[in-house]
C-alpha positions in Angstrom: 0.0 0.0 0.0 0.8 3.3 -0.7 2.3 5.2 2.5 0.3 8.5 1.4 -2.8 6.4 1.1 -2.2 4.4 3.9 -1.5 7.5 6.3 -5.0 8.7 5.0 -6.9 5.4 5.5 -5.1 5.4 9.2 -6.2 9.0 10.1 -9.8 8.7 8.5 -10.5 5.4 11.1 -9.4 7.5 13.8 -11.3 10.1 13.0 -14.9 8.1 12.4 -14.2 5.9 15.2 -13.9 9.4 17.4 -16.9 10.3 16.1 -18.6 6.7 17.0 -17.5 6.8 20.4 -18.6 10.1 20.8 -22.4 9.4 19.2 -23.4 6.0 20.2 -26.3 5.4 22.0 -28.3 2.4 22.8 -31.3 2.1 21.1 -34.3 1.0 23.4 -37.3 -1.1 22.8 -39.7 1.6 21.9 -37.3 2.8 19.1 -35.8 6.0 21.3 -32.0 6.2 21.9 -30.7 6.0 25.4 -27.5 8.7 26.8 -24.4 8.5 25.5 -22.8 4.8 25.9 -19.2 5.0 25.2 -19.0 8.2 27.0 -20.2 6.6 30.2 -18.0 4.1 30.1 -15.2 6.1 29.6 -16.0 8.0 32.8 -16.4 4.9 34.6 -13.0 3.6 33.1 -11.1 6.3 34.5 -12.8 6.7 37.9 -12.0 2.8 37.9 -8.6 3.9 37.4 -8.4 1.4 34.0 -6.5 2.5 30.6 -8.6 0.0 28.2 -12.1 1.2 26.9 -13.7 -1.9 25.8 -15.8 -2.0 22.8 -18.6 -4.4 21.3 -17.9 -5.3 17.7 -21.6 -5.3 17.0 -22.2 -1.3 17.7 -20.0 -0.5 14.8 -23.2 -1.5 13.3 -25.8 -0.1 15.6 -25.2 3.8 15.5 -27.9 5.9 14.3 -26.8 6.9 10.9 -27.8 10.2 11.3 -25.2 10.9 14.1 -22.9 10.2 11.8 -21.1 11.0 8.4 -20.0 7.7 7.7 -21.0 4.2 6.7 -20.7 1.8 9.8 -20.5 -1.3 7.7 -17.2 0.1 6.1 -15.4 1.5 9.2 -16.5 -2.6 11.3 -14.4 -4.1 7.9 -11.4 -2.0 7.8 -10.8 -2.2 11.3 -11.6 -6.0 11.1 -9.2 -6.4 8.1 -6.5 -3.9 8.9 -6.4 -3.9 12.4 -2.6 -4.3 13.5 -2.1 -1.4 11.0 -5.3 0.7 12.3 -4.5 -0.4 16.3 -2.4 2.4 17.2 -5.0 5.1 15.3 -7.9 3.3 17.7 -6.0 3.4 20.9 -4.9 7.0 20.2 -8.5 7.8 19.9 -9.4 7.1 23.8 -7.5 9.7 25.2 -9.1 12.2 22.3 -12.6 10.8 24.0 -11.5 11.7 27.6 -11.0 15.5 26.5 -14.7 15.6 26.0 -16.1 14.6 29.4 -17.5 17.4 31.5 -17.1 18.1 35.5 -14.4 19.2 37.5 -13.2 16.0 39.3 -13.5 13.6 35.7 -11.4 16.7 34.4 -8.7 16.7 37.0 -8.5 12.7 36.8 -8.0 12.7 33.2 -5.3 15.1 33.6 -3.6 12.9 35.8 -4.0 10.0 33.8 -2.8 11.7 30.6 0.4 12.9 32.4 0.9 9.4 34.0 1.1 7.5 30.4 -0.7 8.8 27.6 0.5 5.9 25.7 -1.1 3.2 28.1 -4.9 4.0 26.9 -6.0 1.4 24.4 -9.9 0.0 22.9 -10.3 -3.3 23.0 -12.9 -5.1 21.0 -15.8 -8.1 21.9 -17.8 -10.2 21.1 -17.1 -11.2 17.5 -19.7 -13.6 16.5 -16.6 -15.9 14.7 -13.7 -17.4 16.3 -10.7 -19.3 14.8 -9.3 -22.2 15.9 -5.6 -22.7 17.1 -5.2 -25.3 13.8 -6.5 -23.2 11.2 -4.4 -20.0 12.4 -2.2 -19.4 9.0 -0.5 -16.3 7.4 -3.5 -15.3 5.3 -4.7 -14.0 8.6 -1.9 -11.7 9.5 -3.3 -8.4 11.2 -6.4 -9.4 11.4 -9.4 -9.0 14.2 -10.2 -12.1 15.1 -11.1 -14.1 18.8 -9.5 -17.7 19.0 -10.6 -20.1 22.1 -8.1 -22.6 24.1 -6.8 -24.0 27.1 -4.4 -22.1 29.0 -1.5 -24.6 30.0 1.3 -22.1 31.1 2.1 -18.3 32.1 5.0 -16.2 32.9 5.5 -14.0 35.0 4.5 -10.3 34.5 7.6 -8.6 33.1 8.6 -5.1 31.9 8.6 -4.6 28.4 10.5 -1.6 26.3 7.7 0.5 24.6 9.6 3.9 23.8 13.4 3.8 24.5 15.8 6.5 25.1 19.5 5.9 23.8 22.5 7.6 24.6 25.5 7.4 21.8 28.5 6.8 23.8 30.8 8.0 20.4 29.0 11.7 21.1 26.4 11.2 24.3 23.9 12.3 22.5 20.7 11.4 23.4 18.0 10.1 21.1 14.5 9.8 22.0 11.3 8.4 20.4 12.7 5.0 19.4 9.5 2.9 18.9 9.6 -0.7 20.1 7.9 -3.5 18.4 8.1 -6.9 20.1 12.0 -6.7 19.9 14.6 -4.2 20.9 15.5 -1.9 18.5 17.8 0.7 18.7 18.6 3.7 16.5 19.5 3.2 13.2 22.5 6.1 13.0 23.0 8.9 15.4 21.6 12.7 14.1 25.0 13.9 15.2 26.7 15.3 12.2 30.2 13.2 11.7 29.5 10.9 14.5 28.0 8.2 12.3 27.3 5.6 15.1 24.8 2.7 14.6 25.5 0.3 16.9 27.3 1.4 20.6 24.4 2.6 22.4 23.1 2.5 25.3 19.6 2.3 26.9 18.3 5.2 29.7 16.0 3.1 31.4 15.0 6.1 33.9 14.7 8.8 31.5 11.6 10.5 31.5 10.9 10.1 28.0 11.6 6.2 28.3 8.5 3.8 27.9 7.7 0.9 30.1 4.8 -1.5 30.0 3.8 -4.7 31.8 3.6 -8.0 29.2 3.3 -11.5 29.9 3.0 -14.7 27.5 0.2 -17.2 27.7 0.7 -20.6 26.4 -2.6 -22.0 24.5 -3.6 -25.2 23.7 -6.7 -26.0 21.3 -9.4 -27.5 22.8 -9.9 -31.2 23.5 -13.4 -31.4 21.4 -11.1 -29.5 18.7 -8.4 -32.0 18.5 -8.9 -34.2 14.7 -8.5 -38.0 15.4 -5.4 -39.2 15.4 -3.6 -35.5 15.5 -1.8 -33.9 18.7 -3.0 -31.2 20.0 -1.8 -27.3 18.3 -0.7 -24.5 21.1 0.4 -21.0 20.5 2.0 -18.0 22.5 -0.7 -15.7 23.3 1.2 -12.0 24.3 -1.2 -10.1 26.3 -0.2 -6.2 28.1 -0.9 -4.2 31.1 -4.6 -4.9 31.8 -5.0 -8.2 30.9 -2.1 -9.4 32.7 -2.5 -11.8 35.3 -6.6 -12.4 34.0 -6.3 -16.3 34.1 -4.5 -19.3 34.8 -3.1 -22.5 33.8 -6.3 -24.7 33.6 -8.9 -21.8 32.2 -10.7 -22.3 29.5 -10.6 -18.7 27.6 -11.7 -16.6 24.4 -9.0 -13.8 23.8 -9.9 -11.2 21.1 -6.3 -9.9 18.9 -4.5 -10.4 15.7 -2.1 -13.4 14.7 1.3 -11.4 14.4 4.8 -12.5 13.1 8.0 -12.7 16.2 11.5 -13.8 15.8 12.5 -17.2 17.1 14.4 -15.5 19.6 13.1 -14.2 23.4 11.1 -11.6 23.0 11.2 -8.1 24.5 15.3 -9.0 26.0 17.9 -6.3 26.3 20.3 -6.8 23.1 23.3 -9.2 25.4 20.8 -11.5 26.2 19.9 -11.8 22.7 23.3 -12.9 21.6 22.6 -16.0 23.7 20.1 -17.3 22.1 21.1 -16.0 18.5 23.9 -18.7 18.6 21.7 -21.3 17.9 21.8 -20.2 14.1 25.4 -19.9 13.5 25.1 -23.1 12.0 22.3 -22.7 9.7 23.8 -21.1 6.9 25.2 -24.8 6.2 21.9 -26.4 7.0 20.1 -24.6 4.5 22.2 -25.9 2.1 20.9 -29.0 2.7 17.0 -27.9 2.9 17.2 -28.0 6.6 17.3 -24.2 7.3 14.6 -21.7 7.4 14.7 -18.2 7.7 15.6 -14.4 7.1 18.5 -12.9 6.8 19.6 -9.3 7.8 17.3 -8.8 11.5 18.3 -5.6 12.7 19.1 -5.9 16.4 20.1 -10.0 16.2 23.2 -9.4 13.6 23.3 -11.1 10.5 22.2 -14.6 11.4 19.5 -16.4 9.8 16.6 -16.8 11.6 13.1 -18.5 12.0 9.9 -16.4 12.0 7.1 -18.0 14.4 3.4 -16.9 14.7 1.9 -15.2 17.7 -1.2 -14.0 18.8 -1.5 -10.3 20.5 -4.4 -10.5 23.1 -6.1 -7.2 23.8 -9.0 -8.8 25.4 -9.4 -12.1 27.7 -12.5 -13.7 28.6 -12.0 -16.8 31.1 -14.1 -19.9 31.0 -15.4 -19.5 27.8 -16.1 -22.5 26.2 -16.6 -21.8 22.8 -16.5 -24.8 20.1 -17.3 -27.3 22.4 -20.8 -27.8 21.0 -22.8 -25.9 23.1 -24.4 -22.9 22.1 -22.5 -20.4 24.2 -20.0 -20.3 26.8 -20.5 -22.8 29.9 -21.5 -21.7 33.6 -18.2 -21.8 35.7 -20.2 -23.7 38.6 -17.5 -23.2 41.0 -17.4 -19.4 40.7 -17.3 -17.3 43.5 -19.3 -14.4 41.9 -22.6 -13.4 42.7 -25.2 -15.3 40.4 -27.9 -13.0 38.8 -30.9 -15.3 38.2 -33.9 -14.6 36.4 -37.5 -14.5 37.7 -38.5 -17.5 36.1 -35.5 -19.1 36.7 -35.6 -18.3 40.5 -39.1 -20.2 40.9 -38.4 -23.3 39.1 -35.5 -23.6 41.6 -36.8 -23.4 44.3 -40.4 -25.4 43.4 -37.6 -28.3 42.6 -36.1 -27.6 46.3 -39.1 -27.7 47.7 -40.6 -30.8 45.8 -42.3 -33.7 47.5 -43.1 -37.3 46.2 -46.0 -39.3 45.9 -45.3 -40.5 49.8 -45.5 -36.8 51.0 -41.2 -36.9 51.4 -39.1 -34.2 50.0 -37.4 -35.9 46.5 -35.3 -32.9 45.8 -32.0 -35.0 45.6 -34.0 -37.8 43.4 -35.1 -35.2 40.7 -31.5 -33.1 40.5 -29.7 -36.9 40.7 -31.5 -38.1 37.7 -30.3 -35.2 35.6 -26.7 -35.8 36.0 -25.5 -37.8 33.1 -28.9 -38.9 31.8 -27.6 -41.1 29.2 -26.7 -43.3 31.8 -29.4 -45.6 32.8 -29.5 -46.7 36.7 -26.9 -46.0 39.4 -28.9 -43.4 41.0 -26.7 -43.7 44.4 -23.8 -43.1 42.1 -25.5 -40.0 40.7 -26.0 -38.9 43.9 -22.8 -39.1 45.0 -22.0 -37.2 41.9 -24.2 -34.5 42.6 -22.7 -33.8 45.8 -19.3 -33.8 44.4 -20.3 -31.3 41.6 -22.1 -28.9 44.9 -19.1 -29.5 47.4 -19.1 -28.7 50.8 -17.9 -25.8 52.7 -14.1 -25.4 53.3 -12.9 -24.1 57.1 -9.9 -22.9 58.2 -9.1 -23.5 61.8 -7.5 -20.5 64.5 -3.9 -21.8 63.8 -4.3 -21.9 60.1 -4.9 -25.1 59.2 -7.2 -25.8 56.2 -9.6 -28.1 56.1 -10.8 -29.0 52.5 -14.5 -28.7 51.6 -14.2 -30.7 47.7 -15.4 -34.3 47.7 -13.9 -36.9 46.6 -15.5 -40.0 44.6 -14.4 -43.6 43.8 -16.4 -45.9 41.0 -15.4 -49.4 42.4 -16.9 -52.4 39.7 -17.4 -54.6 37.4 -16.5 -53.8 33.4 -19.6 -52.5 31.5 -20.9 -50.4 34.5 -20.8 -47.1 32.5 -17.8 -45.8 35.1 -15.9 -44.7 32.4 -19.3 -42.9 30.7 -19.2 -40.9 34.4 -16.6 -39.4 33.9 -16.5 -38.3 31.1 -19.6 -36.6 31.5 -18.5 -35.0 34.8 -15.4 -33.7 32.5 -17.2 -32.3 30.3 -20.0 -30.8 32.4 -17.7 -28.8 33.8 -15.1 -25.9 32.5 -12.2 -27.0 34.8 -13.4 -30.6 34.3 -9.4 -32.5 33.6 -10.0 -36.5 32.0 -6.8 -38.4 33.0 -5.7 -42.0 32.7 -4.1 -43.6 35.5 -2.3 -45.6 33.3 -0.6 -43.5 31.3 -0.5 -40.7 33.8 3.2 -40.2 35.9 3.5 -38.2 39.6 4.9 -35.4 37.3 2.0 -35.4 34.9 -0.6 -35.3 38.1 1.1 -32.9 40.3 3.9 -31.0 38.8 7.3 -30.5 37.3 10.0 -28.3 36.5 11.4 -27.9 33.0 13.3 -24.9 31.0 11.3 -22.6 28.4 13.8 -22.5 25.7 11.5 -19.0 24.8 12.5 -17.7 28.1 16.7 -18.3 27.8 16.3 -21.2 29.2 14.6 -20.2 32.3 13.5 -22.8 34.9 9.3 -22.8 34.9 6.8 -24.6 36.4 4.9 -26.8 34.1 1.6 -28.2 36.0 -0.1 -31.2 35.5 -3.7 -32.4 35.8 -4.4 -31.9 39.2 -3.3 -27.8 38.9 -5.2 -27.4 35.8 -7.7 -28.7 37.5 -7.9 -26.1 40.3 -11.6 -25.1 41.7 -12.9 -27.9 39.4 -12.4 -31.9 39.2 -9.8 -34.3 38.2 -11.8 -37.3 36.8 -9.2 -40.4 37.1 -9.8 -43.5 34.8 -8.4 -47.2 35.7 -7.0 -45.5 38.7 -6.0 -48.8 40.0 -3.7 -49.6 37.0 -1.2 -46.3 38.3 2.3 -47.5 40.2 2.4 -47.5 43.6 4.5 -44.2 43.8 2.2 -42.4 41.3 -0.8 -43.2 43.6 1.2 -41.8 46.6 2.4 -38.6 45.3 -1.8 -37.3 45.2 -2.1 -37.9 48.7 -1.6 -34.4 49.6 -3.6 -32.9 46.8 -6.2 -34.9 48.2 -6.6 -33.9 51.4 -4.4 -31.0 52.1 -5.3 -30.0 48.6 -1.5 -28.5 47.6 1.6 -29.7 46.1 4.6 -29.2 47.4 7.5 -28.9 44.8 11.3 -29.0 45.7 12.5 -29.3 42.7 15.8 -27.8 40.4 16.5 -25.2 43.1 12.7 -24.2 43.3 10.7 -24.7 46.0 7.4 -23.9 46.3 3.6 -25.0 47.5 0.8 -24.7 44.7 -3.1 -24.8 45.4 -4.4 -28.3 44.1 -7.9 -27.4 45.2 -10.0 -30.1 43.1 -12.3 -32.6 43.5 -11.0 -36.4 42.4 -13.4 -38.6 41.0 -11.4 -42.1 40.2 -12.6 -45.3 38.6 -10.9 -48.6 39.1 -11.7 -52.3 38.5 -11.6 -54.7 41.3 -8.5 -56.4 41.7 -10.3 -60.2 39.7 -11.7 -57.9 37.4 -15.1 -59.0 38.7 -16.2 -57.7 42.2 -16.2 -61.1 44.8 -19.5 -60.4 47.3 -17.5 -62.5 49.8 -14.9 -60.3 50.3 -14.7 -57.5 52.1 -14.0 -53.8 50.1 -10.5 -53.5 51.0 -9.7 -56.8 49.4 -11.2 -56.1 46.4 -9.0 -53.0 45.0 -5.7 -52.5 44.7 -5.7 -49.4 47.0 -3.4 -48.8 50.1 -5.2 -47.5 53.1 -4.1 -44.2 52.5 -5.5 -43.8 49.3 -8.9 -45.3 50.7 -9.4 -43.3 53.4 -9.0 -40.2 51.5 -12.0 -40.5 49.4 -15.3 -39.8 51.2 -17.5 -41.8 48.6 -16.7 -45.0 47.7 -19.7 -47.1 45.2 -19.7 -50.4 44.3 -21.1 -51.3 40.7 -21.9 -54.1 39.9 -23.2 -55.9 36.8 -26.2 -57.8 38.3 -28.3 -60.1 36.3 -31.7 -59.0 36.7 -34.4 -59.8 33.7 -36.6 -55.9 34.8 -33.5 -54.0 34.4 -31.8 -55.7 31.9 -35.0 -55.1 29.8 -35.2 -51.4 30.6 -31.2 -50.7 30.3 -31.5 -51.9 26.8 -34.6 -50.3 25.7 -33.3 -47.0 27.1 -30.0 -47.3 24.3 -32.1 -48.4 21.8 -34.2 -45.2 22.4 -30.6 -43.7 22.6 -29.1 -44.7 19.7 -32.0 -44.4 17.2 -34.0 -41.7 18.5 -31.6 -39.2 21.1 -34.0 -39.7 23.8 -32.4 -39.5 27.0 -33.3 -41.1 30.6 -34.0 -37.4 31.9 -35.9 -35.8 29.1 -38.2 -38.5 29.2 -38.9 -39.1 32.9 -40.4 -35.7 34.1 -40.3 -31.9 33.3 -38.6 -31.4 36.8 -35.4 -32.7 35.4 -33.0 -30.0 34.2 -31.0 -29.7 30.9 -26.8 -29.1 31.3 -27.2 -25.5 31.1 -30.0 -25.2 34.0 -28.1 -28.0 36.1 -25.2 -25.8 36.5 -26.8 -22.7 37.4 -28.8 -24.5 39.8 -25.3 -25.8 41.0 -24.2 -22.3 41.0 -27.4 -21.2 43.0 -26.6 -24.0 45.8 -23.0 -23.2 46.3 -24.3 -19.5 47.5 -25.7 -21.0 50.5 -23.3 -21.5 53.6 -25.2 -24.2 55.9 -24.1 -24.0 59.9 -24.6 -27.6 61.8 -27.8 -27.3 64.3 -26.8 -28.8 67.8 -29.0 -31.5 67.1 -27.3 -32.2 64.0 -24.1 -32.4 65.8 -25.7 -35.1 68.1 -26.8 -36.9 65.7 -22.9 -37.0 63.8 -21.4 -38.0 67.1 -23.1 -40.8 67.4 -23.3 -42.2 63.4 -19.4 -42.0 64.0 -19.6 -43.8 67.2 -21.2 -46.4 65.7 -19.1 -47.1 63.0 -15.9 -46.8 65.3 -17.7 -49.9 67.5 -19.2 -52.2 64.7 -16.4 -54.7 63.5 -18.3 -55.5 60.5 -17.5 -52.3 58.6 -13.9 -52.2 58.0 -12.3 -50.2 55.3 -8.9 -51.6 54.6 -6.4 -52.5 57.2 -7.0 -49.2 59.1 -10.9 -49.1 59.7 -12.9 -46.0 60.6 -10.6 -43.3 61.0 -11.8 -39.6 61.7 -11.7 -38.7 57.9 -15.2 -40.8 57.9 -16.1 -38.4 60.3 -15.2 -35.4 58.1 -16.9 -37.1 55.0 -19.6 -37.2 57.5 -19.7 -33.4 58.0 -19.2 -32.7 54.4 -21.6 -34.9 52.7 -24.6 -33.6 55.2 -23.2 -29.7 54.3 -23.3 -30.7 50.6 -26.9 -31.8 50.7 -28.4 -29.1 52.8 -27.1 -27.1 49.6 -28.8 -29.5 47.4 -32.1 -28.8 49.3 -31.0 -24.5 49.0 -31.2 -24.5 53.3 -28.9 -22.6 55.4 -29.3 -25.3 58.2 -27.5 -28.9 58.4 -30.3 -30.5 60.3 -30.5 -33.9 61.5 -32.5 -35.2 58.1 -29.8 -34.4 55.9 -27.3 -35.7 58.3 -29.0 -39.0 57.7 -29.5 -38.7 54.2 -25.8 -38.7 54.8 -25.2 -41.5 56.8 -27.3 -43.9 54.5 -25.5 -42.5 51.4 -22.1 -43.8 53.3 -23.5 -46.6 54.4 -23.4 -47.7 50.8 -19.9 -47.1 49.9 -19.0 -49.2 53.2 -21.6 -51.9 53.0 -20.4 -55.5 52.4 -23.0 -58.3 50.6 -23.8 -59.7 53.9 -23.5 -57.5 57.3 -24.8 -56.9 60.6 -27.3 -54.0 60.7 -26.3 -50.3 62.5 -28.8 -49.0 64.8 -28.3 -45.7 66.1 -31.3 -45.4 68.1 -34.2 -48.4 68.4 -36.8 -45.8 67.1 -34.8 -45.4 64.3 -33.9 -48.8 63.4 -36.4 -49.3 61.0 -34.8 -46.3 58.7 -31.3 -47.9 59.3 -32.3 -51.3 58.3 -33.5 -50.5 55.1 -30.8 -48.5 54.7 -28.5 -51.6 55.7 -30.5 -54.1 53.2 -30.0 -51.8 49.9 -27.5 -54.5 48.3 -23.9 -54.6 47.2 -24.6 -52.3 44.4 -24.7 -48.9 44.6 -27.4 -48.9 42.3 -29.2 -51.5 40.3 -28.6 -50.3 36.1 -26.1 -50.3 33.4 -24.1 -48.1 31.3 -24.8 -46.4 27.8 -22.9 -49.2 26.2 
C-alpha cells in the first residue's frame, strides 16, 4: 500500500471511530436512543482507574446513521481487516474521548491519567460472532481481528517490556529519544550527530523521563480437547497479552482472547540486546543447514546481527474472557459452577428452583435430591446412588480454616469401584465435560509429574527454569476425573495424597521450591483387583488401593453388573431409544429434570448458600461415627474407621443441605448422609447399624439396599 494512502486510511479510522464513540447510543425497545454509551464508560473507566475502553464489535453497526457522516459497515471491515495497521490510530482515539467529558473532578483525573502514560490507553474489542481455531491460524490472517478459544496450559510472570526507549550514543552522548519498540529491541538506526555516524554502541536510559515501560506477559494456548482431529496432537500458540489483561487467568482456564495473529522472531522476545546474543547462537550453523533444505529463515534482522533466523506466529491479546467454552458444542460459553461471583438469576429461573427444592413425592417426602440426581448424566441408565454421589461432588461442601491456620478442604472426593460395563468410564467423562475445569486423566498413562507437577526450562524464556503443571493444577476449583486408577504404580498413587486432602503440592525441585493450590475434586474409577467384584470379600480386598488412598475419598460405590431380567430389559430399551431416536433417561422421565445448562446454574445457585450444623445435628454426627468406630463388620482396609469418615460425615450432610438450598444442616440431611455412606461401606452380607431403636427401622432398610450402589447399566 501506498504510504500516502495508507496515512489517510489510518487517520480517517481515527477520525470516524472518534466520532462513533462520541455518538453511540443504545437504542431501546420503543425505538428512542438512550445517553451517551461510550461516553459513560469512559468515565467509569477512568474513575476505575483502568486504561482499556472496551468496545462491542456489533455497535459498529448499531449507530444511528444520522449521528454520523459515515457508513458503519465500512469502518467494522477496515478495522476488522486492517487492524494491526489501524490499532495504534484506535487506541490513540481514547485519550481524544477523555478530553470531552465534562465536570471538574472527571477533568482533573484525566489530567492525571494523561500525564501518567498517555501511551497506556488502548480500545479493545468483543464479542465477534466468529472465532478461529488454534489449527487453522495461518498467514493469510496476519493483522487481522479475530477471537481464537483454548486452554491455557502455562504463564509467565509479569515482566517489563520496552515500549519507547531513550538511547544515549556513547561515540557523542547524544541522546536520542522516540525510538518505537515493536516486540523486539531496536535501537537507533544512525545517530543525528553530524560526523559521529554511530549505529550500533548505544546505550539504553531506562529512567529517563521520555523512556516507555509497559507490563507484558505470554500465555501458552492449547486447542481445545473437542477441537483436536483424530489421530492428531493437540496445536498450542503464545498468546502476548499487556498491562490490563495481565494476570486475567491461569493454567487450567478455559478462555476466548480477542487480537491479531502477528509475526515474532524465534528468539526471546522483549530482551535487552546481550541476552539476545545467547540465544542468537543457535543459528550460526544454519547457513550450512540450509544448504541441505534443513534451514529456514531471514536474513539481515536488525538488532540480532546477521544470522538467519526462523519467524514464528503469535497471537496479540487485547481482550481475555475466562471460562469460555466456545467450540465445544454448546451454544454459548458454559457456567463456571465453581465461581465465587454473585449469580444474577432470572425470575422465572428463580421459581423453578426453588419449586424443585421444595418438591415432595407421591409418599409426602421431600425428593429434591432424586429429581437433580436423575439429571446428571442422563444417558446413563441406573446408578442413582452413584449419581447422587456425583451431585454432591459437583455442589461440594464448605471449606474451614481452623485458628492456627490449618485448612480443612470442603471438595469431595468419589471412587467408581466395579465390574466392566458399569458405565464408570461414561461418568466421567460426563463430569469432565460438564464442567469448564473438568481434567479427563488416565491412571495408566499418567506419571506423579504429569498429576502434580514438574520443572522444565522454556527455551522461549533463555532457558529459564518454569513450572509446568499437571492435571491436578489445571484442574484447580474444578475436578480431576481419574480412569483405571487402579492400574497407576504405587508411587504415582502416593504422590496425590496431599492434593487430596491438604489439597497442595509441594515442589522441591531444580532449586525451586514452592507449595501450589491443588484445590479439586477427584473422581477415580478402578476395577476390582479379579476384574469382577467377589461379594465375599470385604472392600479393601477387592481394590488394589493402600489404606491411605482409601481413606481419603469420602464416597466409595460399588457397581456391579447384576443379572436382573426388569433391568436388563429397561437398560436396553433405554439405548435403543438412545441410539436411534436421542431420547435420553432425563428428558423422558419428568419436566422437573434440568437440561446441562440449568443443572449448573442451579449448582451455582446452591453453592451461594453456607449451611451452619444445628446442635442436634451435631448429636446426631457424634453418634453415626460412634457407631461405626464400634461395629467390626464395617472395616475399610487395614486401618478401619478413622476420623476422615467423620469429616466425610460433615461434608456430605453440608453438601446436601445445599442441594435442598437450606442454610441449616439438620439432622434429616445428616441422615441422608449416613445412608449414602453406608453404601460405599456396605459389604453383601452384614450386621445391621442401629443408632437409636426408634430409628432402626430407617437404618435397616438402609443396611438391606445390596452390594450395588445402584441397580442399572451403562450407555454401552
Amino acid at each position: 500500500m501506498d504510504p500516502t494512502v495508507k496515512n489517510q486510511l489510518i487517520q480517517r479510522v481515527q477520525r470516524y471511530f472518534l466520532e462513533f464513540l462520541e455518538n453511540f447510543r443504545l437504542k431501546n425497545e420503543d425505538g428512542s436512543y438512550g445517553d451517551l454509551y461510550y461516553l459513560e464508560q469512559a468515565t467509569k473507566m477512568i474513575q476505575e482507574g483502568k486504561r482499556t475502553l472496551y468496545v462491542k464489535i456489533e455497535h459498529l453497526e448499531q449507530v444511528d446513521p444520522a449521528a454520523i457522516s459515515f457508513e458503519p459497515p465500512v469502518l467494522r471491515h477496515v478495522i476488522e481487516l486492517k487492524y494491526m495497521m489501524v490499532r495504534d490510530a484506535l487506541n490513540a482515539a481514547v485519550p481524544q474521548l477523555l478530553g470531552k467529558l465534562q465536570g471538574v473532578e472527571i477533568e482533573e483525573e484525566v489530567r492525571k491519567a494523561r500525564e501518567d502514560d498517555e501511551m497506556k490507553f488502548a480500545a479493545a474489542f468483543y464479542d465477534l460472532e466468529t472465532f478461529s481455531g488454534i489449527r487453522d491460524l495461518r498467514t493469510d490472517r496476519l493483522g487481522k481481528l479475530q477471537a481464537i478459544c483454548g486452554t491455557v496450559t502455562r504463564t509467565t510472570e509479569v515482566k517489563p517490556e520496552l515500549l519507547v526507549g531513550t538511547f544515549q550514543c556513547n561515540e557523542c552522548n547524544r541522546e536520542v529519544s522516540g525510538v518505537v519498540q515493536q516486540f523486539k529491541v531496536t535501537q537507533p538506526a544512525v545517530c543525528p550527530t553530524r560526523n559521529c555516524g554511530n549505529r550500533s554502541n548505544w546505550t539504553l536510559m531506562g529512567e529517563s523521563r521520555t523512556t516507555r515501560w509497559g507490563d507484558w506477559q505470554k500465555i501458552r494456548l492449547q486447542e481445545n480437547e473437542n477441537e483436536v482431529p483424530n489421530g492428531a496432537m493437540p496445536r498450542s500458540i503464545d498468546v502476548i497479552v499487556r498491562d490490563e489483561n495481565c494476570d486475567l487467568c491461569k493454567p487450567g482456564d478455559k478462555v476466548m482472547i480477542t487480537g491479531s495473529l502477528i509475526v515474532v522472531p524465534d528468539v526471546p522476545s522483549m530482551m535487552n540486546p546481550s541476552e539476545l546474543k545467547t540465544t542468537a547462537r543457535r543459528s550460526l550453523n544454519t547457513r550450512s543447514d540450509a544448504a541441505y533444505g534443513g534451514g529456514e529463515g531471514v536474513r539481515g534482522l536488525k538488532g540480532t546481527g546477521n544470522r538467519d533466523l526462523t519467524y514464528r506466529l503469535s497471537f496479540f491479546g487485547t481482550f481475555v474472557r475466562e471460562n469460555a467454552d466456545w467450540g465445544s458444542g454448546s451454544s454459548g460459553p458454559s457456567e463456571n459452577i465453581r465461581s465465587d461471583e454473585k449469580l444474577y438469576l432470572s425470575p422465572a429461573d428463580k421459581d423453578k428452583f426453588r419449586g424443585i427444592s421444595l418438591h415432595t413425592g407421591p409418599g409426602g417426602k421431600k425428593d429434591c435430591f432424586d429429581v437433580l440426581a436423575r439429571s446428571v448424566a442422563p444417558q446413563i441408565h441406573g446408578h442413582l446412588e452413584v449419581k447422587k454421589g456425583i451431585l454432591l461432588m459437583l455442589i461440594g461442601a464448605l471449606p474451614k480454616k481452623t485458628d492456627e491456620g490449618i485448612k480443612l478442604r470442603g471438595d469431595i472426593n468419589v471412587l467408581l469401584l466395579g465390574d466392566p460395563a458399569t458405565a464408570k468410564s461414561a461418568m466421567l467423562k460426563w463430569t469432565s465435560v460438564f464442567l469448564p475445569r473438568g481434567i479427563f486423566a488416565s491412571g495408566k498413562t499418567s506419571t506423579a509429574a504429569g498429576l502434580t507437577a514438574s520443572v522444565v526450562r522454556d527455551m522461549d524464556l533463555d532457558q529459564e527454569k518454569v513450572i509446568q503443571p499437571g492435571a491436578l493444577m489445571l484442574a484447580d476449583n474444578g475436578i480431576c476425573c481419574i480412569d483405571e486408577f487402579e492400574r497407576m504404580d504405587a508411587k504415582d498413587q502416593t504422590a496425590i495424597h496431599e492434593a487430596m486432602e491438604q489439597q497442595t503440592i509441594t515442589l522441591s525441585k531444580a532449586g525451586i521450591q514452592a507449595t501450589l493450590n491443588a484445590r479439586t475434586s477427584i473422581l477415580a474409577s478402578a476395577l476390582p483387583k479379579n476384574t469382577y467384584y467377589e461379594a465375599d470379600l470385604p472392600l479393601h480386598k477387592n481394590c488394589e488401593l493402600t489404606p491411605p488412598i482409601m481413606s481419603r475419598f469420602d464416597l466409595m460405590f460399588v457397581m456391579q453388573d447384576i443379572h436382573d431380567e426388569p433391568n436388563d430389559e429397561a437398560v436396553a430399551d433405554h439405548i435403543l431409544n438412545l441410539h436411534s431416536l436421542g431420547v435420553t433417561e432425563a428428558t423422558s422421565r419428568s419436566d422437573l429434570t434440568l437440561n446441562s445448562v440449568e443443572l449448573q446454574r442451579y449448582i451455582r445457585l446452591a453453592r451461594t448458600f453456607r449451611p451452619k450444623v444445628t446442635p442436634e445435628a451435631q448429636q446426631r454426627l457424634v453418634r453415626c461415627y460412634k457407631k461405626l468406630r464400634e461395629d467390626r463388620t464395617y472395616v475399610r482396609g487395614a486401618c478401619g474407621v478413622t476420623v476422615r469418615q467423620l469429616e466425610s460425615l460433615i461434608r456430605l450432610s453440608e453438601a446436601i443441605a445445599r442441594v435442598h438450598l437450606d442454610d441449616k444442616v439438620t439432622e434429616q440431611y445428616v441422615t441422608m448422609a449416613f445412608e449414602l455412606q453406608l453404601n460405599t461401606l456396605k459389604r453383601a452380607e452384614r450386621e445391621n447399624i442401629d443408632l437409636e431403636d426408634d430409628e432402626a427401622g430407617a437404618e435397616e432398610q438402609a443396611g438391606a439396599a445390596g452390594a450395588a450402589a445402584g441397580a442399572g447399566g451403562g450407555a454401552g
